[in-house]
C-alpha positions as CSV (number, residue, x, y, z in Angstrom):
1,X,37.4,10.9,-24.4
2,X,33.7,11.5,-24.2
3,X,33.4,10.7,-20.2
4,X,36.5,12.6,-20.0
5,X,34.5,15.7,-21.1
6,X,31.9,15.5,-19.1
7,X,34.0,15.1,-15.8
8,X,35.5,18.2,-17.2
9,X,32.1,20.0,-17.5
10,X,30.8,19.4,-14.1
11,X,29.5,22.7,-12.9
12,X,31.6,22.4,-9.7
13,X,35.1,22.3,-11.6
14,X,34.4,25.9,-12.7
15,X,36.1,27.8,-15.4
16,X,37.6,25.7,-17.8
17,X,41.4,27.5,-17.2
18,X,41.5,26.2,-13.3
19,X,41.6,22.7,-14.6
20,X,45.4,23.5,-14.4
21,X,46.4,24.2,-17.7
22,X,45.8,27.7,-19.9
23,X,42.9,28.1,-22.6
24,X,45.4,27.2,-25.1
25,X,43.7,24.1,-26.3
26,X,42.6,25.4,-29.5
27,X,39.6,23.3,-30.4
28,X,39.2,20.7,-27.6
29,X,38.9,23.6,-25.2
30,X,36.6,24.8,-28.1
31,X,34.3,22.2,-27.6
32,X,34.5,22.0,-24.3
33,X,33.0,25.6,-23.6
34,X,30.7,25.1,-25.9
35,X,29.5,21.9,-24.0
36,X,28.6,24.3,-21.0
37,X,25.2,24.7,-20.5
38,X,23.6,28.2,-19.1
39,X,22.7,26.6,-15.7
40,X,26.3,24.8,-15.1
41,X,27.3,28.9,-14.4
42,X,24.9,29.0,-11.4
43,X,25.5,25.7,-9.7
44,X,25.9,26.1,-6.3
45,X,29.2,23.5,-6.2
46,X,31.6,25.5,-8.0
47,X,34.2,26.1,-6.1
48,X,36.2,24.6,-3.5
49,X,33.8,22.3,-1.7
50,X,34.1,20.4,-5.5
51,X,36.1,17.0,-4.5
52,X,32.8,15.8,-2.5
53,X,31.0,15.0,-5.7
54,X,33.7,12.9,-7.1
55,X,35.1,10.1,-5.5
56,X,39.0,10.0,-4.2
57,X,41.9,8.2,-6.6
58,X,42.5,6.2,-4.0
59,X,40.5,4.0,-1.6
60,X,37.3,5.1,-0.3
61,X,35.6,3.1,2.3
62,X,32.1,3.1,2.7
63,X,31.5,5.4,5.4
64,X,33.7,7.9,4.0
65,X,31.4,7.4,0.3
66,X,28.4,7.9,2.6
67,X,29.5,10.9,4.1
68,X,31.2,12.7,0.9
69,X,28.0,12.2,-0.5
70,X,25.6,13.1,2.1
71,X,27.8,16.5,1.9
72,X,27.4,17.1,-2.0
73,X,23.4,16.1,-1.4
74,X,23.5,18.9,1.0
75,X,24.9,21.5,-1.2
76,X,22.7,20.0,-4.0
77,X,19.5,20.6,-1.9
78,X,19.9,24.3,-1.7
79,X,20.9,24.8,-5.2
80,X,18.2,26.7,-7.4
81,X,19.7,24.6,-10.5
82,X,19.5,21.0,-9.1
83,X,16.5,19.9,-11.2
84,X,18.6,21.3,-14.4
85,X,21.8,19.7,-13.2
86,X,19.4,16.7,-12.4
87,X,18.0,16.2,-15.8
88,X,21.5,16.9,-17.5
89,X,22.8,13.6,-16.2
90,X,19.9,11.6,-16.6
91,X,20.0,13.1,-20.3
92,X,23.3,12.0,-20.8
93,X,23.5,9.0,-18.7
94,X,26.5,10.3,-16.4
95,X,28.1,7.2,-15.1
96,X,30.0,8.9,-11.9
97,X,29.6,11.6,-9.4
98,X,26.7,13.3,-7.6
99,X,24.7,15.4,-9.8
100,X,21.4,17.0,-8.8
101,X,21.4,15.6,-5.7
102,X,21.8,11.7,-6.8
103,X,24.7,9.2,-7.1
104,X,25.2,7.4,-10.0
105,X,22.8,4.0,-8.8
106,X,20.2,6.6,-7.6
107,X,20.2,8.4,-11.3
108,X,20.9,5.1,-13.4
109,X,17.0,3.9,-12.3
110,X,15.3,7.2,-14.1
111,X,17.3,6.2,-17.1
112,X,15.2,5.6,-20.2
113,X,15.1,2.4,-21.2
114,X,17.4,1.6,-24.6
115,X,15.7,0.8,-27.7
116,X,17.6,-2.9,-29.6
């Protein structure tokens, strides 16, 4: 469930009601909005150019990844929140998707180490 959220909280999916069903969640949606961050409002990937962050359901061959990406690092690069977005992810070691500009091996490096 918790991975589930934070797909669901990418700044780029927008409000919480154009996931497809109505705020009528009661408390999961609840905790959801409250999950937002102030800086998640100004990313510049809301909106339609969204499904380059994430990759397809199906199939994706690796020229298509590298291009979908290089697309969402382009619209990261001009965003004036991708160092917030950037250390959000890092923060909360965000296993998929292109957040502040990085993929998922690029960000799992400036992971903290985990204390045993």
């Amino acid at each position: 469930m918790r991975s589930a959220l934070r797909t669901i909280i990418h700044p780029c999916l927008g409000e919480i009601g154009s996931l497809g069903s109505p705020l009528k969640r009661g408390v999961a949606v609840s905790a959801i909005a409250h999950s937002i961050e102030v800086w998640q409002v100004k990313a510049a990937c809301r909106g339609p150019q969204a499904a380059v962050f994430f990759p397809p359901p199906q199939f994706e061959r690796k020229d298509e990844k590298l291009d979908r990406e290089r697309r969402a690092k382009a619209i990261c690069a001009a965003c004036t929140v991708r160092e917030d977005c950037l250390e959000y992810a890092v923060r909360i070691r965000e296993p998929h998707g292109i957040w502040g500009g990085l993929n998922e091996t690029e960000r799992k490096s400036m992971w903290p180490e985990s204390v045993n």
